[in-house]
C-alpha positions in Angstrom: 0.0 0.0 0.0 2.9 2.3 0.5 3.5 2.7 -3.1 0.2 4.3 -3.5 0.3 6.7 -0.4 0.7 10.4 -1.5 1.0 12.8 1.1 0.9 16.3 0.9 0.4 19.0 4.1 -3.2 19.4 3.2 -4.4 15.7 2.0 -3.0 12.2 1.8 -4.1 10.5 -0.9 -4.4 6.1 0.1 -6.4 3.5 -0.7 -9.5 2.9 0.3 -10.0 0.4 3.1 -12.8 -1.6 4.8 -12.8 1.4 8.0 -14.0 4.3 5.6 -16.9 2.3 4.1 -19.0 4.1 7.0 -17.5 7.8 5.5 -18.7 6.4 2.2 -21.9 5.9 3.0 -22.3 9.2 4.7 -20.6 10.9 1.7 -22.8 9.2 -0.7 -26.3 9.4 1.0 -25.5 13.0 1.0 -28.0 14.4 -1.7 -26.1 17.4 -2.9 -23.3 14.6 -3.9 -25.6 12.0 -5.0 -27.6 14.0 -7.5 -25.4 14.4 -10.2 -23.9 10.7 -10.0 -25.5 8.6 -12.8 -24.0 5.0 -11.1 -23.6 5.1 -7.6 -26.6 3.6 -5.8 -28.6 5.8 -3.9 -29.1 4.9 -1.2 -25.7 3.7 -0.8 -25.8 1.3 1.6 -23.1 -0.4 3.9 -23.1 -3.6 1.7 -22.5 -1.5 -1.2 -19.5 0.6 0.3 -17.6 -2.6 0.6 -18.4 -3.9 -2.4 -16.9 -0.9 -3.8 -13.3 -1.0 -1.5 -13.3 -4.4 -2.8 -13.1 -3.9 -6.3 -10.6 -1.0 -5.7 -8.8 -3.4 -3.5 -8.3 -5.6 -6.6 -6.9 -2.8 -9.4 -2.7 -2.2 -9.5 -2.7 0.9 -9.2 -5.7 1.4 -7.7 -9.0 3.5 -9.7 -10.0 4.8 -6.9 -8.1 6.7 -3.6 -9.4 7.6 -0.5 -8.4 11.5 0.0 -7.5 11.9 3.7 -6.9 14.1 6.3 -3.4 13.8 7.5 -2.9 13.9 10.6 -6.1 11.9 11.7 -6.0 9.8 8.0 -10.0 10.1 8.6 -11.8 9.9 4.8 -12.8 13.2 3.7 -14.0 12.3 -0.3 -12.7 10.1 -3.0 -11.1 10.7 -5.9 -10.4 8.4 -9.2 -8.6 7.8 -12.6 -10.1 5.4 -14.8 -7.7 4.7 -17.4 -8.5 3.8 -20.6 -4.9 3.5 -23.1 -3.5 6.9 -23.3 -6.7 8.8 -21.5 -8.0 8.7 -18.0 -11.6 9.9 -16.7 -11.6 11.6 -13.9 -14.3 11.1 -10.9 -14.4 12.9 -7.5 -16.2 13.9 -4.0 -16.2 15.7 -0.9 -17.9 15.2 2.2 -19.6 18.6 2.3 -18.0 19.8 5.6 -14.8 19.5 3.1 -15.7 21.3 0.5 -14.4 24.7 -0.7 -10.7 24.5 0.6 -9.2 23.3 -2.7 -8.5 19.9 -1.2 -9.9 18.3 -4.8 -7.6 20.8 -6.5 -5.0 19.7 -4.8 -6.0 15.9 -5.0 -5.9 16.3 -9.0 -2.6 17.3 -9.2 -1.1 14.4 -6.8 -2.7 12.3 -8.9 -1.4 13.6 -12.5 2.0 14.3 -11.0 2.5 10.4 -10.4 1.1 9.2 -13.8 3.7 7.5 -16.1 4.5 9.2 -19.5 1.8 7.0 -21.6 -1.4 8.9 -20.2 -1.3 11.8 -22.4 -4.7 13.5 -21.4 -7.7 13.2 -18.6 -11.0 14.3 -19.3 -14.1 15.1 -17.0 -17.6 14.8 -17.2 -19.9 17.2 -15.1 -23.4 18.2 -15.0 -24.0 21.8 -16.1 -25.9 22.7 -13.1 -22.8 21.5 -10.8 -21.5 24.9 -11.1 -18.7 24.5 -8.3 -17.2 21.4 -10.0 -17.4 23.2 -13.1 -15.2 25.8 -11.4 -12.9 23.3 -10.1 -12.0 21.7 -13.1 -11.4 25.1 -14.6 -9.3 25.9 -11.6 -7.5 22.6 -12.5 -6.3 23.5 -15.8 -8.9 21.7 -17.8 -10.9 23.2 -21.2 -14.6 22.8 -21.9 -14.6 20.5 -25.3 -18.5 20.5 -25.7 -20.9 18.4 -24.8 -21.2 14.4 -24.0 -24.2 12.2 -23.9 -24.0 9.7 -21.0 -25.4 6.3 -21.1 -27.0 6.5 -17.8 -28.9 9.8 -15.9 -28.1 11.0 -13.3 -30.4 11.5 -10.5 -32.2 14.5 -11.9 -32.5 12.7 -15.0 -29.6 14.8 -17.3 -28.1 12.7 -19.6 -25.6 15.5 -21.2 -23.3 16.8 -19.8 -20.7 19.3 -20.3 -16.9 17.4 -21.1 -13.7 18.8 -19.9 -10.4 17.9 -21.1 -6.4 18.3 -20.2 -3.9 17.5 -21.9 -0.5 16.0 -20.4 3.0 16.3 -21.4 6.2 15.1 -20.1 8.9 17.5 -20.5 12.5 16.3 -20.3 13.5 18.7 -17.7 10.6 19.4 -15.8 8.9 16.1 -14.7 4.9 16.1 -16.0 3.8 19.3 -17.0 0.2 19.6 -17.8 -1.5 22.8 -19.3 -1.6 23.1 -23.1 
């Protein structure tokens, strides 16, 4: 588990394990997360928090971290990269008491600076009306590419949604740098 543990003074980035399912649960029976998530149950029960651990539990490296509080390593949200060849979606959440200190900002770049060379770009999907995560992934350094048609609704029944991309490069010199 070391491998994956990225700490910074703000977060620490882990993976998920079987003493945050209760967190999850909490996070994702909160409505003003759960609405604009097309796949997560709702309610999201105890059953289906492990489940979830579980299956990130079983992918090297894993999809999915815990983001964490330092010093008390207490789950605060989640955050994932799906990768697919050269692209990774992007997924995230906050337990509302931790939103609006930057913490998923923050989270994003941990996460990009410790991909390998052969991602070359991460895209997003968000709901229109989610203005603050549309501001985050702005913040972030990603570009609104148009529109995207998911397969599933979400809970108040959207099915398009607005699709963000960033592009990646690896510079000689300078590690992973990311804005183009």
């Amino acid at each position: 588990m070391s491998a994956h543990v990225i700490t910074t003074p703000r977060i620490r980035l882990r993976s998920l394990e079987m003493r945050d399912a209760a967190s999850l649960v909490e996070g994702l029976n909160d409505w003003t997360t759960a609405q604009w998530l097309p796949t997560v149950p709702f309610p999201y029960r105890i059953e289906d928090a492990k489940s979830f651990i579980s299956e990130c539990a079983a992918t090297t490296p894993p999809q999915a971290y815990a983001i964490a509080a330092p010093a008390t390593d207490e789950l605060v949200g989640v955050i994932g990269l799906v990768r697919s060849g050269e692209i990774g979606e992007l997924g995230y959440w906050l337990l509302p008491r931790h939103r609006s200190l930057g913490l998923v900002r923050e989270a994003i770049e941990c996460l990009i600076a410790r991909q390998d060379a052969s991602l070359t770009a991460i895209f997003a999907t968000v709901d229109r009306g989610n203005i603050p995560s549309v501001k985050l992934l702005e913040r972030a350094g990603f570009r609104l590419t148009g529109e995207h048609t998911r397969k599933s609704p979400n809970r108040q029944g959207n099915l398009v949604v607005l699709h963000y991309h960033r592009a990646l490069v690896r510079s000689a010199d300078a590690g992973l740098s990311s804005r183009l």
